[in-house]
Each structure stands twice: as C-alpha cells, then as structure tokens.
N, C-alpha and C positions, 0 to 999 in steps of 0.2 A: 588558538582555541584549545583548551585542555581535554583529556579526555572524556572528564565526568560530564561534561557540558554537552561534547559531541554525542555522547551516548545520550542524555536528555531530547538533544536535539531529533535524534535516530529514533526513539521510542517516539514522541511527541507525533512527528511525522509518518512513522507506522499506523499509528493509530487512528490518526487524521483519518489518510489514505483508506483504510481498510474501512472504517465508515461511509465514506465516499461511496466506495466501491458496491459496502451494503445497501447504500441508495440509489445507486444505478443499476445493481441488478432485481430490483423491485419491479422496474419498469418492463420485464421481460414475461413475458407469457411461458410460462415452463409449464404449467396443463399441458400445451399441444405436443411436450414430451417425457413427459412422464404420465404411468397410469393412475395415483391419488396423489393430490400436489397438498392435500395437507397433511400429510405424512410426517413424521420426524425424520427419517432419509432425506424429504426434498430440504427441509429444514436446514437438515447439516448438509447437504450438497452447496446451497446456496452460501452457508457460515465459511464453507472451503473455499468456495471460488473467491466471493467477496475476501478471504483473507489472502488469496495469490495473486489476486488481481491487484489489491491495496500493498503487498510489501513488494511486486515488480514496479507499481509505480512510486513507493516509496525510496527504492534502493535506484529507482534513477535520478531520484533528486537528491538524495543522500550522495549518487556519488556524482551528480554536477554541483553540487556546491563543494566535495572535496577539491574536485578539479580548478574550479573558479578562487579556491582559497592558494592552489598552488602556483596559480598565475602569478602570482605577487611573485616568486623565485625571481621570473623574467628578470624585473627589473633591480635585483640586487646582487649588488657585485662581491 
C-alpha cells in the first residue's frame, strides 16, 4: 500500500471516527455540569472532546491495520 493511499485511508478514518464520536457525545447530559450548556464554550468543549475521542479511536485502527498489513513479513522468506 503506498503512501498517498495510507494517508487517504488515515484521513478518511479520522473523520469517520470524530463524527462518530460527535454522535455519541450528544447523548450526554452536559447541563448537569456546566452553568449555560448553550454557550459557544460548551459548543467547543464538545468539538474538542468529540475530536480526541474520534482521532484515539481512529489511530488504533490506523495502527491495527498497520500491524495486520505487517503480518504478511511472517510468512516471507
């Protein structure tokens, strides 16, 4: 796999990921801790988390399919 692709790949999957992450953190009651939750703060507090939450799970899949592309090594002599 060449690089421009791996990188396609890497982006493609960040972005997935950090969407994901924006929809799962929707489902969280952040009122019960913050003082105005429609704020532009809580706004970006959420943009941050959803984007740390989505490139950690993004960069463990990024680097299990690195791993799993190295497996082949095993069996070449």
């Amino acid at each position: 796999m060449g690089l421009g692709s791996t990188g396609l790949i890497n982006i493609f999957l960040s972005l997935i990921f950090i969407s994901i992450s924006w929809w799962a953190i929707q489902c969280f009651r952040l009122d019960l801790f913050v003082k105005d939750y429609k704020s532009a703060q809580v706004k970006a507090l959420q943009i941050l988390l959803s984007i740390a939450l989505g490139h950690g799970v993004a960069r463990f899949f990024m680097d299990y399919l690195g791993w799993s592309m190295m497996l082949k090594q095993l069996f070449m002599s």
